[in-house]
N, C-alpha and C positions, 0 to 999 in steps of 0.2 A: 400638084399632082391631082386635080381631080377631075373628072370629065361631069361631075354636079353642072348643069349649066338651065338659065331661064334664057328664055328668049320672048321679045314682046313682037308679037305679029301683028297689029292692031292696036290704032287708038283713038278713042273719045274721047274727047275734052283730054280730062289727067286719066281716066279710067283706061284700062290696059286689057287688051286680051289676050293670053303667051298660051305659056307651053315650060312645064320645070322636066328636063329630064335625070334622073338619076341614076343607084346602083341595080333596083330593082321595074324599071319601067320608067314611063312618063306620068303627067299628070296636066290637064287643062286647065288655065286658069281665065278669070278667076274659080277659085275651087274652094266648098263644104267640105271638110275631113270630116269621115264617121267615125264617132269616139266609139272611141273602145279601150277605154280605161283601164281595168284588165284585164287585153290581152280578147276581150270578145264583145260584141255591140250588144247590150241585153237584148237581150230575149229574139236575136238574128243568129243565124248560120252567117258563114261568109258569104258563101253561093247568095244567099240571101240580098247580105249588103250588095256586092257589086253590080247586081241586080237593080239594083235601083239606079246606077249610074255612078255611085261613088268609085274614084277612083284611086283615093290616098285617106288612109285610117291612122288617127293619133291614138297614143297606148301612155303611159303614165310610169314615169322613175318609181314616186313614190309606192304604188301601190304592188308593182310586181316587185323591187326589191322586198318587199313585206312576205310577201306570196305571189309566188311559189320560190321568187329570188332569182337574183340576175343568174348565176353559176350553175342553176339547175337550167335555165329556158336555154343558156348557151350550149351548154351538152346535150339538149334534146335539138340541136339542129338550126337554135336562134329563134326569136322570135317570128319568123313568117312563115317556119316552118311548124311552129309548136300551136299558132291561131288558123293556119291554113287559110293567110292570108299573102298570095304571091305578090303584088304591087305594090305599089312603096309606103314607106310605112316611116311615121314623126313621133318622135316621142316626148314627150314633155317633161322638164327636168328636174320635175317637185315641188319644186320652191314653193307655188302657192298651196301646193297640198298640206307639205308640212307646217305649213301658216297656220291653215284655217284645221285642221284634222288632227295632226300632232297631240299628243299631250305632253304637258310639262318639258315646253320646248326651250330649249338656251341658246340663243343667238351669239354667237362672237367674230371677229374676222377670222378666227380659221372656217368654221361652218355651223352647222346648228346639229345640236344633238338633242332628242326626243325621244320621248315614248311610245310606241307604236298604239296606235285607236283599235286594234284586231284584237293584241293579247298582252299588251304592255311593257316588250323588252325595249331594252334601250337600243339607238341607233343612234350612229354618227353621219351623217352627209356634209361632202364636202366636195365644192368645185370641183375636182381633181376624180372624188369618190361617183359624183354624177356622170364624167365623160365617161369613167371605165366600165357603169353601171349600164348606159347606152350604146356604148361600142358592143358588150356583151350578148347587149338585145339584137343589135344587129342593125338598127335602126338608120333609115336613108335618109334622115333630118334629124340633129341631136341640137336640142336646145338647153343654150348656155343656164348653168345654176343661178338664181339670183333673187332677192327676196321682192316678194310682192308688198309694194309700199301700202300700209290699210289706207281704207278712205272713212270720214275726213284724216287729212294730217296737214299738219301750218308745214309753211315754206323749209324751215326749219327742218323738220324730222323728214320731209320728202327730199330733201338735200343730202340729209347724212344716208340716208334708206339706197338712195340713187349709187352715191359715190360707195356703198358698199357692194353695192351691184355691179358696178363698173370693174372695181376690184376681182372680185369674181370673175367677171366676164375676163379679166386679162389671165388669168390663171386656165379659166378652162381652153382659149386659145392656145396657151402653150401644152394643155394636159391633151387635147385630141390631136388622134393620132390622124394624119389624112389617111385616104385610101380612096381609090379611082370611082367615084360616081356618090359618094358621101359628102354631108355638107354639114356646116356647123353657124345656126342661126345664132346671132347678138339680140337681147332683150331691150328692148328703150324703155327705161322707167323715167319717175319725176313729176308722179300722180296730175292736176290738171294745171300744173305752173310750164308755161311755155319757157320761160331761157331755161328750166331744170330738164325739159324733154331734150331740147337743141343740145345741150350738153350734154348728155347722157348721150342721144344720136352721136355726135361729132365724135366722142372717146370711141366707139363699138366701130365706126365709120375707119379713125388710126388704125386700130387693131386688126380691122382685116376680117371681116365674114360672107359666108353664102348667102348668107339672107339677113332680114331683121324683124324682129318679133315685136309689138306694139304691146308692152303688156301694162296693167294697173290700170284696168278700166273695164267698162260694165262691172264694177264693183259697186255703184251705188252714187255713181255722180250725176248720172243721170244722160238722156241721150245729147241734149243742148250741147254740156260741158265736154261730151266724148267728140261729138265733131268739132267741138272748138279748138282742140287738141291736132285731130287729125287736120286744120286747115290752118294750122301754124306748124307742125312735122312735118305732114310727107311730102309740100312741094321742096323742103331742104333735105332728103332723101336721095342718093341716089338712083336714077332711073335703071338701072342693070341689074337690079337686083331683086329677089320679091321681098315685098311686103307683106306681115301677115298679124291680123290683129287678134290677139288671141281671146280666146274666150268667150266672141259675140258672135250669133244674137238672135235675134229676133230679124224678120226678113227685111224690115224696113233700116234696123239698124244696120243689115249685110247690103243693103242697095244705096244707101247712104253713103257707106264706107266706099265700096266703088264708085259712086260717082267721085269719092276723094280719092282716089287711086290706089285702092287697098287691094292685094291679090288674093290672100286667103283665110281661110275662118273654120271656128272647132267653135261647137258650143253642144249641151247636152239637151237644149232646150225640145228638138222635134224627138230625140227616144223616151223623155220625161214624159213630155206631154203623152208620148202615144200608151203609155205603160199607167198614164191616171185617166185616159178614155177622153184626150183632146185632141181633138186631128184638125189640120192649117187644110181649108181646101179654098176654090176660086171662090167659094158663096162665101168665106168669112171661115171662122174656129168654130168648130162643133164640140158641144159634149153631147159625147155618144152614151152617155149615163142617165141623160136626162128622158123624162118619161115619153116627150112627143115622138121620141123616135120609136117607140116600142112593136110599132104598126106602120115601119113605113117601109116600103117596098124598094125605094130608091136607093141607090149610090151613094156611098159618102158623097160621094162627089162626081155627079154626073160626065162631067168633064176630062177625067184623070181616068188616064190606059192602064192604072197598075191595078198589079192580080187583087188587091185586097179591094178595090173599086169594078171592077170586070165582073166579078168570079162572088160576090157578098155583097146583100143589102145593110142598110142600116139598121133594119127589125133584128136580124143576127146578130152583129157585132153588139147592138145593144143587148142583147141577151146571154153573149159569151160574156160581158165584162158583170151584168147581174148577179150571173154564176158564180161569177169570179175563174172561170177557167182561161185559163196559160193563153190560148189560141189568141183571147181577143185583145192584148197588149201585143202579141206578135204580129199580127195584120193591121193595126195601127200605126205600130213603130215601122213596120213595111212603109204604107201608107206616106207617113211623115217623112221620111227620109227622101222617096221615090219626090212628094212635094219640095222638097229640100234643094235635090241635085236638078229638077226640073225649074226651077228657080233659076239655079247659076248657071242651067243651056241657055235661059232666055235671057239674061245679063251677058253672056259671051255674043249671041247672036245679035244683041240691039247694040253691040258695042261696033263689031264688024260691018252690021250696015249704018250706024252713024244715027240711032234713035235711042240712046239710054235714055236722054233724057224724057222724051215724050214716053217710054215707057217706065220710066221712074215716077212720074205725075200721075198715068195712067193707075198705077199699084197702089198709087197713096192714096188715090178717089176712091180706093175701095177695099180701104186697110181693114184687113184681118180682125187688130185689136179691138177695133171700134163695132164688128158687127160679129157677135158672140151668138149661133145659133139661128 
């Protein structure tokens, strides 16, 4: 029963250019989700975000059941009613929040029970608790409960970490309800050991899902080991389905991932940056904090149509973040974002004409990380 469906229009090499549509709209891929963790992209309106191009926003189990809570956003009309965010919207299903966030957490195969990091009640989360926490929100992508394996861990504890993942993962298939244009992504864990990914894939693959989330990674293994991952995974993937790696990256790790055949990405890294005064432009990463901009009359980024680049020099924005006034984390994190989504037009476009590659070589002769100001 669902009319959830991807479709791949396009392809290079493995790299994919589609289209997911869902309950609330479509979305192109491959596609940037703007985080919005609780429910709003710091320091953006929505108008704002979409604005830039984004067309699907991820929002967080863990931190709205905290606050304001699943039963109150549901009564105020759902979530895309309550962020005044109308197009589709993924919600992520805690697991690693309550990992890394939690206090005094207790793990067991029914779920994990914590103390919340805001004010210290106790909370139980449990597979079953996560789909009804999601269905609540309203959300057009609910992803399955399941524990983020830490990194390092020996074969050993990524194997027990996986198969209780799995576990999980079979409970929250039976715990979601369908309903016409919703989907219910599977997580592949099994930190950087390939037969623990294969398996974990193949179990999620039985059971039956809309999508498949790549999770336990950019956690610290570094970029070598994350595509080594992804070039023993996604060619034993299903090609019908999207992929989606959660939690990266960095633009080179996002162009990477598509030439391996990855459809979509969340990471907080372009609202961070723009909120401590870093902006990604074509000349390389700016700090707008640093004194040579104080006097300089120029564009972030001579290059880039967005209002925070049109409409503001770099002698201002360095001078709003000096101040320290609200204004110049919000024309940055503009900025970053508007750089974000204008990223994955030109990986959908070199995909369609049949040049990722020459323009993946092209992007790397002139990586960001390497030329800081």
């Amino acid at each position: 029963m669902s009319n959830f469906s991807f479709q791949i229009q396009k392809t290079d090499g493995v790299a994919r250019r589609g289209v997911v549509r869902c309950a609330h709209g479509k979305f192109e891929t491959p596609a940037f989700m703007a985080t919005a963790t609780a429910a709003t992209v710091k320091a953006m309106t929505a108008e704002m975000v979409a604005a830039t191009g984004a067309e699907l926003a991820i929002c967080n189990t863990y931190h709205l059941m905290l606050r304001p809570g699943a039963e109150k956003i549901h009564a105020l009309g759902g979530l895309h009613a309550f962020m005044n965010w109308p197009g589709p919207l993924l919600t992520d299903s805690g697991g690693f929040q309550v990992m890394s966030l939690a206090k005094l957490r207790k793990l067991d195969e029914e779920g994990v029970t914590f103390r919340s990091h805001v004010d210290g009640s106790m909370h139980h989360l449990t597979p079953e608790r996560a789909m009804e926490i999601q269905r609540l929100l309203d959300s057009d992508i609910t992803m399955a409960f399941d524990e983020c394996t830490p990194f390092p861990a020996t074969h050993e504890q990524a194997e027990q970490s996986m198969a209780l993942s799995m576990r999980w993962a079979a409970r929250c298939k039976q715990a979601f309800v369908p309903r016409e244009g919703y989907g219910l992504f599977g997580i592949v864990q099994g930190s950087v050991y390939e037969d623990l990914r294969l398996r974990s894939y193949e179990t999620l693959q039985a059971l039956g899902f809309n999508g498949y989330g790549i999770g336990g990674l950019a956690v610290g293994e570094g970029q070598d080991s994350m595509f080594a991952v992804l070039d023993r995974l996604v060619p034993a993937m299903e090609s019908a389905k999207p992929r989606y790696l959660m939690g990266v990256g960095t633009p080179l790790d996002i162009i990477g991932a598509v030439l391996r055949g990855v459809d979509m990405f969340d990471c907080v890294i372009p609202t961070r940056a723009g909120r401590t005064g870093r902006g990604f432009t074509s000349l390389g990463q700016i700090n707008i904090k640093n004194a040579c901009h104080a006097e300089d009359p120029r564009a972030l980024d001579p290059a880039c149509p967005c209002p925070t680049c049109t409409q503001h020099s770099r002698a201002y924005l360095h001078h709003l973040f000096r101040c320290k006034e609200i204004l110049g984390p919000m024309l940055l994190t503009q900025h970053n974002l508007f750089y974000y989504q204008s990223l994955m037009k030109d990986l959908r476009e070199a995909i369609e004409q049949g040049t990722l590659q020459k323009f993946a070589q092209a992007f790397a002769a002139r990586d960001p990380r390497q030329r800081p100001d």
